[in-house]
C-alpha positions as CSV (number, residue, x, y, z in Angstrom):
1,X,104.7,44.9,18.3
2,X,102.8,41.8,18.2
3,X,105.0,40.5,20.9
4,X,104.3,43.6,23.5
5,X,100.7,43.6,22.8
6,X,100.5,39.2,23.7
7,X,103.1,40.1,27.1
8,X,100.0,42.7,28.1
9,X,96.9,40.6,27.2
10,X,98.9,37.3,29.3
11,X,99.6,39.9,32.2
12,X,95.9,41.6,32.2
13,X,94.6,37.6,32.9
14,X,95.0,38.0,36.9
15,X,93.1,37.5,39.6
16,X,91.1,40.6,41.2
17,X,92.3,42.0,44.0
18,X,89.5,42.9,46.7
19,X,88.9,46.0,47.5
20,X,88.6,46.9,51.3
21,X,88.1,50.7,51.5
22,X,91.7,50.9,52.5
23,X,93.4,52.4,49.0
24,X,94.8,49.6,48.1
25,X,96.7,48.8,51.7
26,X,96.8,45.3,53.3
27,X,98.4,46.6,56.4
28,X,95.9,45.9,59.3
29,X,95.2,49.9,61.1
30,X,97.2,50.8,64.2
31,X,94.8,50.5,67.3
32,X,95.8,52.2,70.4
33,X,95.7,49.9,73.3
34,X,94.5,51.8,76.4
35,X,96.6,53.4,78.5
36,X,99.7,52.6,75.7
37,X,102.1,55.2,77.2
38,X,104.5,55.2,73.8
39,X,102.8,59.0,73.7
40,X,104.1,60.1,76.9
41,X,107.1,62.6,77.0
42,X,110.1,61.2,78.7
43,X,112.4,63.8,80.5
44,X,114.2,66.0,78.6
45,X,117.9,67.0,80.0
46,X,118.9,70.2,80.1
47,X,121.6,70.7,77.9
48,X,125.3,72.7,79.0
49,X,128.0,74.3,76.5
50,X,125.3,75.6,74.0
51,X,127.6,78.3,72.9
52,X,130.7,76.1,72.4
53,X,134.2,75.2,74.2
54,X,135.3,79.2,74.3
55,X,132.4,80.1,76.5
56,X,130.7,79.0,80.1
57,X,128.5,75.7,80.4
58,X,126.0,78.3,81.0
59,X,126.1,81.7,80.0
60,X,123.3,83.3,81.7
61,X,122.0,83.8,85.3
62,X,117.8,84.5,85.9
63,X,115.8,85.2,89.3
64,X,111.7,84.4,89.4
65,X,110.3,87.4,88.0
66,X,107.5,89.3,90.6
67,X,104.2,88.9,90.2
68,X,101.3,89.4,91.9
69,X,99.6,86.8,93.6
70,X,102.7,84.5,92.2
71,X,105.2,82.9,95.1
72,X,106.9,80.3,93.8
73,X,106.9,78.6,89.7
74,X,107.0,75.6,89.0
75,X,110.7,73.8,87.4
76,X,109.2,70.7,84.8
77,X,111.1,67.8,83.4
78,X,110.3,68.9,80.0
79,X,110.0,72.1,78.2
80,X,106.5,71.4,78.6
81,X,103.3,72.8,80.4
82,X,102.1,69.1,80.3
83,X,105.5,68.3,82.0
84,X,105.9,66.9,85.6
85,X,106.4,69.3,88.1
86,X,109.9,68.2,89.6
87,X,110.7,70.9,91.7
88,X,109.2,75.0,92.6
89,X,111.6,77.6,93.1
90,X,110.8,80.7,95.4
91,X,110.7,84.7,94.1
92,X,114.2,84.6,96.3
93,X,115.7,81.8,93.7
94,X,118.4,82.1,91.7
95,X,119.7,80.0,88.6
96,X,121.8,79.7,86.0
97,X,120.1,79.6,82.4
98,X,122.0,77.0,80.2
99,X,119.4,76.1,77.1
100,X,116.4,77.4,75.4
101,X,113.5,75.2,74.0
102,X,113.2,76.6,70.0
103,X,110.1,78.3,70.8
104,X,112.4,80.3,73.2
105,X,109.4,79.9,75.8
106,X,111.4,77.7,78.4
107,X,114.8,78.0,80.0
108,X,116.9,75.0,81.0
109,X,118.4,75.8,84.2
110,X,121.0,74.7,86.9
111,X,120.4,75.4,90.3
112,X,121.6,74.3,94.0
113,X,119.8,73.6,96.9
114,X,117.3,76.3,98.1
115,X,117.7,78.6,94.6
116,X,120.9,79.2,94.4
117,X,123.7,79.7,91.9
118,X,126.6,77.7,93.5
119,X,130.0,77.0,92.1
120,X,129.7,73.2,93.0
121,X,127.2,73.2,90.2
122,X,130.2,73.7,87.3
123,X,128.4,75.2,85.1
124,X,130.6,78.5,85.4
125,X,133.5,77.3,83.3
126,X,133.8,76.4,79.9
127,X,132.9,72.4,78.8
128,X,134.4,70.7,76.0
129,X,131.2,70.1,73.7
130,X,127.6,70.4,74.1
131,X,126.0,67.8,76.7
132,X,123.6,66.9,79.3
133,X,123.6,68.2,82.3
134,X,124.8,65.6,84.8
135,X,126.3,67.5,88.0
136,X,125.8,68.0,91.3
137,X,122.8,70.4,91.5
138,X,119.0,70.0,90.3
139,X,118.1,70.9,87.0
140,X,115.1,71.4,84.8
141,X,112.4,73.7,83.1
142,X,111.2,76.6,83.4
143,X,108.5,79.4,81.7
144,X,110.3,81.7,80.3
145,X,108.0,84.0,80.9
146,X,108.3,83.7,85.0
147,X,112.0,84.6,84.3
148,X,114.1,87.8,85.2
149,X,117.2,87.8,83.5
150,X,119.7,88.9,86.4
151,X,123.3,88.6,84.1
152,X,125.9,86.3,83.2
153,X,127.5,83.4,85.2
154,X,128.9,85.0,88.2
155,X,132.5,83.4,88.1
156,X,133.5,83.3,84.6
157,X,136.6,81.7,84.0
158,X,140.0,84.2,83.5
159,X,140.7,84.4,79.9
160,X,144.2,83.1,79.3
161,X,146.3,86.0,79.0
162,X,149.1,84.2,76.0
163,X,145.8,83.5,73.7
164,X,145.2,86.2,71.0
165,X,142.4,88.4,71.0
């Protein structure tokens, strides 16, 4: 006992450490340089094969949804209002829907020149694993709310007739 309480009197025989207001932390605060862009949202792809290898790329197909006063919405780089505007699709346009955000309040979607769903896009067939969208046609973000849901993908791929149902 003697020992323990000599070991806590010698350890007690420090120098104080100086308190700056910061609990206890000597790690100098984080100051935000002006115009540090580290905060800025970088593009997010849209992603294809969601639903897995048994099922199209994309498994849905949506139209701009009518509204007054409303001609064309905007397609963002991120499911995002802040977003940059990359594109605007007409009331005409017509997409394939191949992601959600997980607030459900943006679609990702696949389109081809002018609105269109095009088979040149491949998104109409199945993919083997869930990926980024890197084909042919333009894709992006859209409101979810400026959407019409119009069906699935147009051309969906023949089920194989020896498989087992």
């Amino acid at each position: 006992m003697l020992i323990l309480g000599l070991a806590l009197a010698v350890a007690a025989c420090g120098e104080r450490v100086p308190q700056n207001g910061s609990g206890g932390s000597t790690t100098p605060p984080y100051v935000r340089v002006e115009g540090d862009s580290s905060l800025n949202r970088s593009a997010t792809p849209v992603r294809i094969g969601e639903m897995g290898p048994g099922f199209a790329a994309c498994n849905a197909r949506g139209t701009v949804r009518e509204r007054p006063g409303v001609t064309t919405i905007p397609v963002r780089d991120t499911p995002y209002d802040s977003g940059d505007e990359i594109d605007r699709l007409a009331l005409d346009a017509e997409f394939f829907i191949c992601s959600r955000s997980h607030d459900q309040r943006w679609f990702g979607i696949v389109y081809d020149e002018g609105g269109v769903t095009a088979e040149r896009c491949g998104v109409g067939s199945p993919v083997g694993r869930r990926q980024a969208y890197e084909g042919p046609c333009a894709a992006g973000w859209v409101s979810s709310a400026t959407v019409r849901l119009v069906s699935g993908v147009p051309h969906q791929v023949p089920v194989d007739s020896n498989s087992t149902q």
